[in-house]
PDB file of the backbone (N, CA, C, O) and the ligand in Angstrom, with CONECT records:
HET     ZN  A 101       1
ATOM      1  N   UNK A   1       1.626  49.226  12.915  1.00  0.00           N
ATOM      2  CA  UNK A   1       0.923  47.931  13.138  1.00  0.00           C
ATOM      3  C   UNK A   1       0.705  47.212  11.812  1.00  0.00           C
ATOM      4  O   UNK A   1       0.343  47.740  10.760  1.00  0.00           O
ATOM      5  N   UNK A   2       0.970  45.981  12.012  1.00  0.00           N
ATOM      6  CA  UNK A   2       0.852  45.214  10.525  1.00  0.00           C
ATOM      7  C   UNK A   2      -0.721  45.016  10.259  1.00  0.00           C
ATOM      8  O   UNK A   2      -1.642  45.227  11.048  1.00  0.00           O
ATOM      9  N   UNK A   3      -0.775  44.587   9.031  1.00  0.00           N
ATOM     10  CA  UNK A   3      -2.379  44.715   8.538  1.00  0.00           C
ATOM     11  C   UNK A   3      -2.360  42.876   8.371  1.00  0.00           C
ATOM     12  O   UNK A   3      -1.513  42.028   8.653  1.00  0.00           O
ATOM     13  N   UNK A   4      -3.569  42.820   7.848  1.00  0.00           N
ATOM     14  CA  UNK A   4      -3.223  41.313   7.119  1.00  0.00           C
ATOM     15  C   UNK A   4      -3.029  41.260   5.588  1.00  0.00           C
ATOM     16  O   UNK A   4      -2.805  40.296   4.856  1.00  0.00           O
ATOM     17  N   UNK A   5      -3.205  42.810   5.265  1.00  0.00           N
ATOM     18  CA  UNK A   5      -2.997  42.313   3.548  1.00  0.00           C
ATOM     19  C   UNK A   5      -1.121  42.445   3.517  1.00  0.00           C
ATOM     20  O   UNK A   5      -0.416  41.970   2.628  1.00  0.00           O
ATOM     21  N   UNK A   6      -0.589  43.269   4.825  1.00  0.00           N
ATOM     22  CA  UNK A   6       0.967  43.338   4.793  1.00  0.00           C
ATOM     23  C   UNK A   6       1.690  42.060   4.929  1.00  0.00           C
ATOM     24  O   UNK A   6       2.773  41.677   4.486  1.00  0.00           O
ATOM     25  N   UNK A   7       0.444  41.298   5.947  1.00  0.00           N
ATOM     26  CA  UNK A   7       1.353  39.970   6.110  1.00  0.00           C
ATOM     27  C   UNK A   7       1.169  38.958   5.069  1.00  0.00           C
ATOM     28  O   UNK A   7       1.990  38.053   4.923  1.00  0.00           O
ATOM     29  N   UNK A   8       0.367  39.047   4.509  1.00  0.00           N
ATOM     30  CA  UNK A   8      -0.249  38.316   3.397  1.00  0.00           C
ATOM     31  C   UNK A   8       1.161  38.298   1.789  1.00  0.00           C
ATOM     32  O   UNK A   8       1.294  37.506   0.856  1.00  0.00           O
ATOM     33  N   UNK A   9       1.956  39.605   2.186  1.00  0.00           N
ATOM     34  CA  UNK A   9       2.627  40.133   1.887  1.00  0.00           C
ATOM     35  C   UNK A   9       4.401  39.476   1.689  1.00  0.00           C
ATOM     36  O   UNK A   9       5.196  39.130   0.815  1.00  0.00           O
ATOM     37  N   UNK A  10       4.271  39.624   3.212  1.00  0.00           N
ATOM     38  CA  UNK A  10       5.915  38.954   3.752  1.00  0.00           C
ATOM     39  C   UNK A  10       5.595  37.391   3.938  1.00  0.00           C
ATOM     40  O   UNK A  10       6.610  36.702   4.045  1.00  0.00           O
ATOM     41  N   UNK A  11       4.664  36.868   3.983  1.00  0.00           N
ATOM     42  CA  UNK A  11       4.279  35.426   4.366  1.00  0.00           C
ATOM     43  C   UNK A  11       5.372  34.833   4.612  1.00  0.00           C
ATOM     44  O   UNK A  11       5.954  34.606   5.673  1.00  0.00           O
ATOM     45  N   UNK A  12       5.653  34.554   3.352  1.00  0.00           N
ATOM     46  CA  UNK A  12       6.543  33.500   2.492  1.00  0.00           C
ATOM     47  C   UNK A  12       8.126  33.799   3.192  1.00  0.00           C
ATOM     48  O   UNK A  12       8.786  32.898   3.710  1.00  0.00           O
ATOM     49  N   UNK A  13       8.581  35.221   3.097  1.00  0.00           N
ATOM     50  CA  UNK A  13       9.666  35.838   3.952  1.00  0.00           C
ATOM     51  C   UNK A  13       9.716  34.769   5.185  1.00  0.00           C
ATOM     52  O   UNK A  13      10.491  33.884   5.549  1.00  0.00           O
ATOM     53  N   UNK A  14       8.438  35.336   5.649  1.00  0.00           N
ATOM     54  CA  UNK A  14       8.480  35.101   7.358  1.00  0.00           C
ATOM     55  C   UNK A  14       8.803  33.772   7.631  1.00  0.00           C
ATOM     56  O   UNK A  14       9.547  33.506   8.575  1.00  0.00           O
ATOM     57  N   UNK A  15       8.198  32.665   6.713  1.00  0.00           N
ATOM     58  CA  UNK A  15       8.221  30.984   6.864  1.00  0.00           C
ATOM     59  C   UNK A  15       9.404  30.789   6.542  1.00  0.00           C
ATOM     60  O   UNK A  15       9.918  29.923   7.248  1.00  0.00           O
ATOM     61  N   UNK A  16      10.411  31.428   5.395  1.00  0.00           N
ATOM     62  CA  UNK A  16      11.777  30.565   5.033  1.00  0.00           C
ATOM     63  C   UNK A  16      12.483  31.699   5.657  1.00  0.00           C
ATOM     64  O   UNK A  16      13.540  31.956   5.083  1.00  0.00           O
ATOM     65  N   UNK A  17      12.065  32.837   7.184  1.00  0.00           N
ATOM     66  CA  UNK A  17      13.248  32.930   7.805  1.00  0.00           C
ATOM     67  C   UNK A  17      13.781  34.071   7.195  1.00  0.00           C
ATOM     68  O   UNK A  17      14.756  34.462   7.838  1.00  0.00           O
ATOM     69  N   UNK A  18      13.543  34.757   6.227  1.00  0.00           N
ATOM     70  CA  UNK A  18      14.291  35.521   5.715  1.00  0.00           C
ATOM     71  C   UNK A  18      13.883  37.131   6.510  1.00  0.00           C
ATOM     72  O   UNK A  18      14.510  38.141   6.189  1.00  0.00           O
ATOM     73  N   UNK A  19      12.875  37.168   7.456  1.00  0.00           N
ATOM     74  CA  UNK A  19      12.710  38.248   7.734  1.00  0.00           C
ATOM     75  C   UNK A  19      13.664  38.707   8.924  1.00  0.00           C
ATOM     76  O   UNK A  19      14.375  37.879   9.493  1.00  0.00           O
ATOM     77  N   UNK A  20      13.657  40.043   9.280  1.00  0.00           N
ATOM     78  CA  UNK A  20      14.543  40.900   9.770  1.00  0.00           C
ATOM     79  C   UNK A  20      14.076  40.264  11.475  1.00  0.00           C
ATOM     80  O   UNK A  20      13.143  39.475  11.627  1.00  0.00           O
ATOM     81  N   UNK A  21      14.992  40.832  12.710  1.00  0.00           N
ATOM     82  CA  UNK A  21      13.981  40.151  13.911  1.00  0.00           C
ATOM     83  C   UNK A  21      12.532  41.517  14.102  1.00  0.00           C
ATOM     84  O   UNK A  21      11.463  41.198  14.623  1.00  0.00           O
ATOM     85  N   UNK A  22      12.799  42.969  13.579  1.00  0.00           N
ATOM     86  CA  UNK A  22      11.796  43.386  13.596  1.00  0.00           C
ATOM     87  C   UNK A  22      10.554  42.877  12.845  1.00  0.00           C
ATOM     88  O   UNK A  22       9.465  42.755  13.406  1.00  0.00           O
ATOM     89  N   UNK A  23      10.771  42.583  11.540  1.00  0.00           N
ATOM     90  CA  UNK A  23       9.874  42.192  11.064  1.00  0.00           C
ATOM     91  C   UNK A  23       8.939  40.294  11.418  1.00  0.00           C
ATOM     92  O   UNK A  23       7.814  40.009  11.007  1.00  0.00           O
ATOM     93  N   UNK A  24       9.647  39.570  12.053  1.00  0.00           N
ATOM     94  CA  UNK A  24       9.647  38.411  12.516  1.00  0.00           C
ATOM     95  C   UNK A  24       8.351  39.004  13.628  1.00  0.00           C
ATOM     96  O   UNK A  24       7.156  38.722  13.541  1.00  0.00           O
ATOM     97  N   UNK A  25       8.909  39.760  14.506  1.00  0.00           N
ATOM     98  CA  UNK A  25       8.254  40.441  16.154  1.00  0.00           C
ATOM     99  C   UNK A  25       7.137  41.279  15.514  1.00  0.00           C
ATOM    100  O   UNK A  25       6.290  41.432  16.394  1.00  0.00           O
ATOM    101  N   UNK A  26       6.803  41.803  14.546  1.00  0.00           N
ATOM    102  CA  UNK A  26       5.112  41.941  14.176  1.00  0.00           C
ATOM    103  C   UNK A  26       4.776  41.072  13.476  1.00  0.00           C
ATOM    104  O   UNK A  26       3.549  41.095  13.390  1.00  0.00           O
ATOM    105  N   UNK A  27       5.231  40.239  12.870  1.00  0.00           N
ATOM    106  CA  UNK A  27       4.416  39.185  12.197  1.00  0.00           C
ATOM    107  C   UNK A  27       3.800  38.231  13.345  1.00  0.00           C
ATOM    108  O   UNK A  27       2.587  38.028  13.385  1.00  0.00           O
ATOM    109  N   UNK A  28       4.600  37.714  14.183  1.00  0.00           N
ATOM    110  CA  UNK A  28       4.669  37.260  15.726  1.00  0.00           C
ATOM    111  C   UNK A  28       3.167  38.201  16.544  1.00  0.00           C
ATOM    112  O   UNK A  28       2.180  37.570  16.920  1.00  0.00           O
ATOM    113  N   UNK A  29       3.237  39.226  16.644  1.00  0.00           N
ATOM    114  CA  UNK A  29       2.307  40.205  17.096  1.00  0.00           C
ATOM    115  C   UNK A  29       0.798  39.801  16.797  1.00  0.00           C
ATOM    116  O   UNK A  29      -0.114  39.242  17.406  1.00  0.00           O
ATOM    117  N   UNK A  30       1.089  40.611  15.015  1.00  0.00           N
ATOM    118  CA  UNK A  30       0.047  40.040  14.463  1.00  0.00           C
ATOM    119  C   UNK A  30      -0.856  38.182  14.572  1.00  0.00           C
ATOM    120  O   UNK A  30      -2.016  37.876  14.293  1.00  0.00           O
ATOM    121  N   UNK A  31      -0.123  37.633  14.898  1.00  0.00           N
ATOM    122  CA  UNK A  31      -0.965  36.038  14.695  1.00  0.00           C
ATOM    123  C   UNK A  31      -1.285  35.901  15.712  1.00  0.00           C
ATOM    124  O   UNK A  31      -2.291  35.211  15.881  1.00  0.00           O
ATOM    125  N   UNK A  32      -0.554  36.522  16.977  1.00  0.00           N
ATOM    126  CA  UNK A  32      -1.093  36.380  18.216  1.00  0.00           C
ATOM    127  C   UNK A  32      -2.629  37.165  18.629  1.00  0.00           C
ATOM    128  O   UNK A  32      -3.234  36.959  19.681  1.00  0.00           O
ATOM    129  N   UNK A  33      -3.027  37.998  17.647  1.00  0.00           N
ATOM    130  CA  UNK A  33      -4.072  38.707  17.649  1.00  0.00           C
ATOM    131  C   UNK A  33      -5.182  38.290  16.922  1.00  0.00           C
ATOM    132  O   UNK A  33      -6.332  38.305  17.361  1.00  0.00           O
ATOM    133  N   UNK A  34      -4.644  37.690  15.136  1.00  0.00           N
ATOM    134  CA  UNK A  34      -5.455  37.618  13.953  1.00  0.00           C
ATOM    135  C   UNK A  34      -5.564  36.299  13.967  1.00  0.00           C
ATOM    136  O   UNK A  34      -4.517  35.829  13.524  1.00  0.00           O
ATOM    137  N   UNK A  35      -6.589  35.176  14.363  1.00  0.00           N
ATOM    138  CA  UNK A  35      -6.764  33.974  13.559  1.00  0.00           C
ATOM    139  C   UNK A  35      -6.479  33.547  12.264  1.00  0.00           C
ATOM    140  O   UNK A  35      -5.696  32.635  12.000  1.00  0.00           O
ATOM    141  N   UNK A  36      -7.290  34.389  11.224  1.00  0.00           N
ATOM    142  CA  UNK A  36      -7.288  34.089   9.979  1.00  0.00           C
ATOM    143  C   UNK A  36      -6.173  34.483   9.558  1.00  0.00           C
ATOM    144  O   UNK A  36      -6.085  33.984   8.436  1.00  0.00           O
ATOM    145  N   UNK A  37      -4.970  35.257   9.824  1.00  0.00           N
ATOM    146  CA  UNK A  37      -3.578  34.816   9.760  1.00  0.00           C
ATOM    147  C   UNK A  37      -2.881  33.600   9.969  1.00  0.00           C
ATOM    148  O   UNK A  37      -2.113  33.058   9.175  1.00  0.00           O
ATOM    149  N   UNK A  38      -3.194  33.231  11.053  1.00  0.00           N
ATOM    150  CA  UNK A  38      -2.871  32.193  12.267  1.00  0.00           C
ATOM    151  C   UNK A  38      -3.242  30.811  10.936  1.00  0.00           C
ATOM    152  O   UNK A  38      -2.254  30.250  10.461  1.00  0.00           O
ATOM    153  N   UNK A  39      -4.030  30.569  10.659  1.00  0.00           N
ATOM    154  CA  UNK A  39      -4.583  29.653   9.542  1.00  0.00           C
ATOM    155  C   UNK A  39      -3.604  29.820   8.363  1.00  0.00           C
ATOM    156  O   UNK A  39      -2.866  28.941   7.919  1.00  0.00           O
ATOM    157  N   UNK A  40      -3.731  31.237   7.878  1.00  0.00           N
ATOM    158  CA  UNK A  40      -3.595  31.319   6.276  1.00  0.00           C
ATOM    159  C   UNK A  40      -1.582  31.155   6.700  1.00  0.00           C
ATOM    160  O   UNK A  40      -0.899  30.701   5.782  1.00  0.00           O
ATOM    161  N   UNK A  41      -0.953  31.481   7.840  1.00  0.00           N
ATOM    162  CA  UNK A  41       0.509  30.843   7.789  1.00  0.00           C
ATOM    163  C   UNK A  41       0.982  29.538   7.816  1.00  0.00           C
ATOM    164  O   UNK A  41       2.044  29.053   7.424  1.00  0.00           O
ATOM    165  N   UNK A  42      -0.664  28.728   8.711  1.00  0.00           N
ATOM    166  CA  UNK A  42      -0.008  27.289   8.880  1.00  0.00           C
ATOM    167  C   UNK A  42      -0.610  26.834   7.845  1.00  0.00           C
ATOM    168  O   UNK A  42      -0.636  25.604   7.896  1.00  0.00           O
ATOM    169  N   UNK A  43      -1.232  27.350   6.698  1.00  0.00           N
ATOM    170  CA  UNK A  43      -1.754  25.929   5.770  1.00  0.00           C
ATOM    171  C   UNK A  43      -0.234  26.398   4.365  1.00  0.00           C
ATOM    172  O   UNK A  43       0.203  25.670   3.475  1.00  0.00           O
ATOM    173  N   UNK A  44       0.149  27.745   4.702  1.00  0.00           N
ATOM    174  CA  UNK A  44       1.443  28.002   3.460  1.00  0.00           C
ATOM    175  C   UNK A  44       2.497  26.980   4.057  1.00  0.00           C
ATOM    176  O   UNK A  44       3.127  26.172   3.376  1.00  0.00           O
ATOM    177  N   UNK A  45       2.585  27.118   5.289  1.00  0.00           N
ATOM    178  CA  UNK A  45       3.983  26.600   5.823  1.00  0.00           C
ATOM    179  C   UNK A  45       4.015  25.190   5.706  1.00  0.00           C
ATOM    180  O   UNK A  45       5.025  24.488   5.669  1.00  0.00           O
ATOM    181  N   UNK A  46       2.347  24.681   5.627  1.00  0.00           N
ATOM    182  CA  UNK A  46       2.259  22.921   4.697  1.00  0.00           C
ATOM    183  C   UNK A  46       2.313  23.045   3.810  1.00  0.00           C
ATOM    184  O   UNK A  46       3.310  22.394   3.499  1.00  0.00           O
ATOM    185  N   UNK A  47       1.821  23.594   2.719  1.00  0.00           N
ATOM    186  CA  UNK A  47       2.204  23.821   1.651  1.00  0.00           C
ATOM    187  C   UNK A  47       4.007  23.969   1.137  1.00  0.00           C
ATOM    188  O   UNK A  47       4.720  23.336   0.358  1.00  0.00           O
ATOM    189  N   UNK A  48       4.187  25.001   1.931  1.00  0.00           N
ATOM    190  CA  UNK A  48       6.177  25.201   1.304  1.00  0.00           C
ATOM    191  C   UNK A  48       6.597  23.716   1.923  1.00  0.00           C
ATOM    192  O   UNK A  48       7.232  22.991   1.157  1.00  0.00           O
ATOM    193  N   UNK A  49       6.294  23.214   3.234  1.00  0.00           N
ATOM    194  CA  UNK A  49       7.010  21.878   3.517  1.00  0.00           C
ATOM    195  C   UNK A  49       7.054  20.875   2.508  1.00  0.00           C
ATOM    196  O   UNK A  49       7.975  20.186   2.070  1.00  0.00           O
ATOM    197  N   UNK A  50       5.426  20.982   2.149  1.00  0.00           N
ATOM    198  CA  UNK A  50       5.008  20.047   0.933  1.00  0.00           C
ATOM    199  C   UNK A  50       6.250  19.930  -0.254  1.00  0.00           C
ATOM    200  O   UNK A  50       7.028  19.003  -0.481  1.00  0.00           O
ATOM    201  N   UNK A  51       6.093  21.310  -0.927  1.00  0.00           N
ATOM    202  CA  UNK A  51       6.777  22.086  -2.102  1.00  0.00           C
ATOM    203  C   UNK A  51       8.409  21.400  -1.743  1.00  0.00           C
ATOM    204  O   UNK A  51       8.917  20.643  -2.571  1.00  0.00           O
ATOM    205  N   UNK A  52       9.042  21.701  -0.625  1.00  0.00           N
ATOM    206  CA  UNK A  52      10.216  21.088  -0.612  1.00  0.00           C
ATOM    207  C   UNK A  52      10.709  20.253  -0.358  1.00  0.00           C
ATOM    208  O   UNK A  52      11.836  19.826  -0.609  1.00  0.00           O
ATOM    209  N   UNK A  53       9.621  19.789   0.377  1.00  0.00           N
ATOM    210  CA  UNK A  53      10.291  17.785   0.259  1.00  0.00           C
ATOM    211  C   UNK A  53       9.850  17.444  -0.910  1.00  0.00           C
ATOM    212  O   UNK A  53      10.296  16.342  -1.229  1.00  0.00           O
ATOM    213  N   UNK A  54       9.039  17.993  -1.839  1.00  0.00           N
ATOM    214  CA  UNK A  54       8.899  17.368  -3.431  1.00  0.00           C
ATOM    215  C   UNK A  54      10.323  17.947  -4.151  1.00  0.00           C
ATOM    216  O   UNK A  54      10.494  17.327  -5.200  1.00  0.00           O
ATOM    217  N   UNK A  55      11.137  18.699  -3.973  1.00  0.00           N
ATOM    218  CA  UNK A  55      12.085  19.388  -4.842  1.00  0.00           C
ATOM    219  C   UNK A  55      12.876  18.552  -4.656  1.00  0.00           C
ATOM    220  O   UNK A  55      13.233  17.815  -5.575  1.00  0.00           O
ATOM    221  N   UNK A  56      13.508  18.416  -3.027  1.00  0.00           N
ATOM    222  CA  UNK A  56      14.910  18.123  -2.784  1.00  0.00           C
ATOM    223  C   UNK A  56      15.525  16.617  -2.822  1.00  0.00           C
ATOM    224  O   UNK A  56      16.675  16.183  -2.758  1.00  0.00           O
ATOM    225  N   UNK A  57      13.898  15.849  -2.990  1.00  0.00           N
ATOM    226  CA  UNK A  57      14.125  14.884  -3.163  1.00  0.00           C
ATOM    227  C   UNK A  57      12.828  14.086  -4.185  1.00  0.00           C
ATOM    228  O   UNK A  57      11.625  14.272  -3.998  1.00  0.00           O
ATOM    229  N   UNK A  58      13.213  13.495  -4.899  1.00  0.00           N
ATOM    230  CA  UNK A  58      11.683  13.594  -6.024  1.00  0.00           C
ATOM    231  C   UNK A  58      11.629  12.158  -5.585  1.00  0.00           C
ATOM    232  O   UNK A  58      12.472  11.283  -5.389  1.00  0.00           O
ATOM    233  N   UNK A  59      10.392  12.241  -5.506  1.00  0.00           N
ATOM    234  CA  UNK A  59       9.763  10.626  -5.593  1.00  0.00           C
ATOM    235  C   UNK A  59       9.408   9.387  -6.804  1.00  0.00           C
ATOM    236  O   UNK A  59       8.310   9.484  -7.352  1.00  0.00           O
ATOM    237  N   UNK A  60      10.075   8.549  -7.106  1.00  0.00           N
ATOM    238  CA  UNK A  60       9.904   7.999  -7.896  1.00  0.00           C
ATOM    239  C   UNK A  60       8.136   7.939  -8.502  1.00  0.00           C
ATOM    240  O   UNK A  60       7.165   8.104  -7.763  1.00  0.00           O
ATOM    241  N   UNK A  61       8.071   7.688  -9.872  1.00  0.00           N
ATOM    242  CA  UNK A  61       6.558   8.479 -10.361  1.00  0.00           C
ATOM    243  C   UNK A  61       5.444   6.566  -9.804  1.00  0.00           C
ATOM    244  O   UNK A  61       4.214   6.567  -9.747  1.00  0.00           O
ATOM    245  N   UNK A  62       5.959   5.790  -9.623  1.00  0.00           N
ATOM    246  CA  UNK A  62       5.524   4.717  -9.358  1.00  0.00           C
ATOM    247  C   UNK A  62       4.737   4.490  -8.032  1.00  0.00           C
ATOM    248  O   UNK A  62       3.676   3.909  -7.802  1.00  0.00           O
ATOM    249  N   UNK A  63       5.964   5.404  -6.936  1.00  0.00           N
ATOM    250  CA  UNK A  63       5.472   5.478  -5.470  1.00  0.00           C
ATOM    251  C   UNK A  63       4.183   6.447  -5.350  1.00  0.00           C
ATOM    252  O   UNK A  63       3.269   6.318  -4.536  1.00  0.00           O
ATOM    253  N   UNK A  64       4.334   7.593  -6.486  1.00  0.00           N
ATOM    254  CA  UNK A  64       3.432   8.453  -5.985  1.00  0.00           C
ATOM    255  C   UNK A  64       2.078   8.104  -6.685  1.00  0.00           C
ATOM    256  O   UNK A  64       1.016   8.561  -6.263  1.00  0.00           O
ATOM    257  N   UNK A  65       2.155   7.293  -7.750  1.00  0.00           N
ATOM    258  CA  UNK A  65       0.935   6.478  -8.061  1.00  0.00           C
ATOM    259  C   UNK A  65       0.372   5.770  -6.677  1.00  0.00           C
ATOM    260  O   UNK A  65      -0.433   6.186  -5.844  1.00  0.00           O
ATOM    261  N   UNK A  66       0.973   4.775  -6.748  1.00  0.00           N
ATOM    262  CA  UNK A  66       0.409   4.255  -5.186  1.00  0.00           C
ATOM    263  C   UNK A  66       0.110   4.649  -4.298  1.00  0.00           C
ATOM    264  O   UNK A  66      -0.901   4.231  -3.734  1.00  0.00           O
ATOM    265  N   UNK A  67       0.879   5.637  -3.793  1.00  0.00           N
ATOM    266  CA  UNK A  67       0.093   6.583  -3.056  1.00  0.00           C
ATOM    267  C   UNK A  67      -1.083   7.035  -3.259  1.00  0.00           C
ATOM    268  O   UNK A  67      -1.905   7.025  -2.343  1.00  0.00           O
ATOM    269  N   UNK A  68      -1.315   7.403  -4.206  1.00  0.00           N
ATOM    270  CA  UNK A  68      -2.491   8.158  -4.713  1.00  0.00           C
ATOM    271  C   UNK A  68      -3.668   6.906  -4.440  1.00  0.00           C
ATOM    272  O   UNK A  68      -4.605   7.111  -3.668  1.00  0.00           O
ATOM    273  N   UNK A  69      -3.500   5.562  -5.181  1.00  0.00           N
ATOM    274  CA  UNK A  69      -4.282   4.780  -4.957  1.00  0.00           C
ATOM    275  C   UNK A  69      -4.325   4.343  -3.403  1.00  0.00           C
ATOM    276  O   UNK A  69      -5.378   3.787  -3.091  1.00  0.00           O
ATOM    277  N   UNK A  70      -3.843   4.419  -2.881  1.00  0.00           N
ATOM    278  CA  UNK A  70      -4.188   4.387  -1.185  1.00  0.00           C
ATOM    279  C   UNK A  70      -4.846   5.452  -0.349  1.00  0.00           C
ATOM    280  O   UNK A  70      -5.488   5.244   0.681  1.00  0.00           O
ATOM    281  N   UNK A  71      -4.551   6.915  -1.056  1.00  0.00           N
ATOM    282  CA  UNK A  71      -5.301   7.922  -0.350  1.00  0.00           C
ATOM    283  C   UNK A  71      -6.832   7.273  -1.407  1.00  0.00           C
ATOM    284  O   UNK A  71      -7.858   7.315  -0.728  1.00  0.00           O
ATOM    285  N   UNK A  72      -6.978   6.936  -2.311  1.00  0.00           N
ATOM    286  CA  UNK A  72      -8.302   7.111  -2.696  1.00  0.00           C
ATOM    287  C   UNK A  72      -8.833   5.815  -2.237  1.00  0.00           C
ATOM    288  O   UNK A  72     -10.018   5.552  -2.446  1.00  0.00           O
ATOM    289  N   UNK A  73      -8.189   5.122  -1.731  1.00  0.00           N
ATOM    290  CA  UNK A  73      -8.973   3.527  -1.114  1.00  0.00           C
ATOM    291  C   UNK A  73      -8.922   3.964   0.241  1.00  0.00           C
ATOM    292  O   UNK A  73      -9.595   3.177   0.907  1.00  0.00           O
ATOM    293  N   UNK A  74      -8.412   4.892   0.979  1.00  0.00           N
ATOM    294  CA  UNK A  74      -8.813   4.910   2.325  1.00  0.00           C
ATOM    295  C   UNK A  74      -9.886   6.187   2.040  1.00  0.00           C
ATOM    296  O   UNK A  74     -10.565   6.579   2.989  1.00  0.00           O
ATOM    297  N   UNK A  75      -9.971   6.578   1.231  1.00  0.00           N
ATOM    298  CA  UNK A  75     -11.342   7.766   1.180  1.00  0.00           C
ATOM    299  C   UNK A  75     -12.220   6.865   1.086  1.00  0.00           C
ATOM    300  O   UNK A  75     -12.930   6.851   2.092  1.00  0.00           O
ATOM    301  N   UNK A  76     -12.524   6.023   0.251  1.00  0.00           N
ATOM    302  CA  UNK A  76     -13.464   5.487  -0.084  1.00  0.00           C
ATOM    303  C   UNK A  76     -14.138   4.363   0.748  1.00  0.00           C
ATOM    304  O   UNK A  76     -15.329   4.089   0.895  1.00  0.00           O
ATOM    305  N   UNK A  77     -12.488   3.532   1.480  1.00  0.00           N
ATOM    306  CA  UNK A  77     -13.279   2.425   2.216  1.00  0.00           C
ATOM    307  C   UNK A  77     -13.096   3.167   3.803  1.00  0.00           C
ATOM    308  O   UNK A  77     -13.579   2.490   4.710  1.00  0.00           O
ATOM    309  N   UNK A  78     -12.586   4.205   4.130  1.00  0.00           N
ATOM    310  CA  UNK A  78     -12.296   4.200   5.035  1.00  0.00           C
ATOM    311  C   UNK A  78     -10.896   3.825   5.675  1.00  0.00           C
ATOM    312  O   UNK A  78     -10.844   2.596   5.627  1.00  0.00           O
ATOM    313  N   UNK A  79      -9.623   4.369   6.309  1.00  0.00           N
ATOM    314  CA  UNK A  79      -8.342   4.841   6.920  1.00  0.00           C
ATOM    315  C   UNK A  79      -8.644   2.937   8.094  1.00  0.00           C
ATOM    316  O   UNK A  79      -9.380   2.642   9.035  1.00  0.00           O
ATOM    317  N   UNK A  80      -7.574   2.160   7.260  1.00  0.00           N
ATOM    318  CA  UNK A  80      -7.759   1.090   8.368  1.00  0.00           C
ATOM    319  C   UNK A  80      -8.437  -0.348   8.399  1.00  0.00           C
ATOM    320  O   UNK A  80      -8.294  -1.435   8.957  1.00  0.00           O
ATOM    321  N   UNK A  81      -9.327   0.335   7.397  1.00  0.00           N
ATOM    322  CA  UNK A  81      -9.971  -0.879   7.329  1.00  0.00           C
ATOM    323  C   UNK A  81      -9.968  -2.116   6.649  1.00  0.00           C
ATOM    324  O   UNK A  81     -10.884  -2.935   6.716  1.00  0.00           O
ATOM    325  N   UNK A  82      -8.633  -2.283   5.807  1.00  0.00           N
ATOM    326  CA  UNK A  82      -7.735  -2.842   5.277  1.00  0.00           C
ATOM    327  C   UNK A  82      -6.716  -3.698   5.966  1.00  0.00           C
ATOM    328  O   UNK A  82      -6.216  -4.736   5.531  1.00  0.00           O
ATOM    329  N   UNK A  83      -6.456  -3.021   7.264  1.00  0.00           N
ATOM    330  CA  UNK A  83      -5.824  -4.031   8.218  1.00  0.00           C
ATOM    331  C   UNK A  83      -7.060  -4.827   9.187  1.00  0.00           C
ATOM    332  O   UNK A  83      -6.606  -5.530  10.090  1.00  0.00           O
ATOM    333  N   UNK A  84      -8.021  -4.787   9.109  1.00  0.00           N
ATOM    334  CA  UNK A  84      -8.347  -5.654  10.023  1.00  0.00           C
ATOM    335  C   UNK A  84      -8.972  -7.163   9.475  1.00  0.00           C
ATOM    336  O   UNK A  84      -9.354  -7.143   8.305  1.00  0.00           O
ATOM    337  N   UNK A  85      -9.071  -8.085   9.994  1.00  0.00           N
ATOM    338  CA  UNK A  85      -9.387  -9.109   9.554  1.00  0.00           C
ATOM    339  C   UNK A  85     -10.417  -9.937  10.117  1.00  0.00           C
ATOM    340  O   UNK A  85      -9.730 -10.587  10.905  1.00  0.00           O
ATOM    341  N   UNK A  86     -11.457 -10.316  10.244  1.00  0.00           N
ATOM    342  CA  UNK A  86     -12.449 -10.630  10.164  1.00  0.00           C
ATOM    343  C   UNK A  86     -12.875 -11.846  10.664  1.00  0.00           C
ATOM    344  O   UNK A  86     -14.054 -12.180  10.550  1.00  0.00           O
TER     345      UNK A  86
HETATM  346 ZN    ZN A 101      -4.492  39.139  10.017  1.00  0.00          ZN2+
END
């Protein structure tokens, strides 16, 4: 039986696929049992998505400024409230 410090282990395996189908079918096992697995795979598997759409394709350093200034103007004023008009 897998533990969570085993899966904690293969994580990364398990998300890019590289595991065996035995090892796939207890990792599978395990999340169906362990929440805090269940969490700690889907916030890596945003994370690696993250990680590789930054590799395979890089974002110009201009866009990701702006970006940045839009996540911090919708923190601040609020998601939206920029489109409405008054
Ligand atoms: Zn676990």
């Amino acid at each position: 039986m897998l533990m969570c410090k085993d899966l904690a282990v293969i994580a990364s395996d398990y998300i890019d696929g590289e595991l065996g189908t035995g090892g796939k079918l207890s990792v599978r096992m395990h999340l169906m049992m362990c929440r805090h697995c269940r969490t700690f795979i889907g916030q890596l598997k945003q994370s690696t998505v993250l990680m590789a759409a930054h590799s395979s394709q890089q974002a110009p350093a201009d866009y990701i400024a702006r970006l940045d200034e839009e996540i911090h103007r919708a923190l601040t004023q609020g998601i939206g409230s920029n489109q409405g008009d008054y």
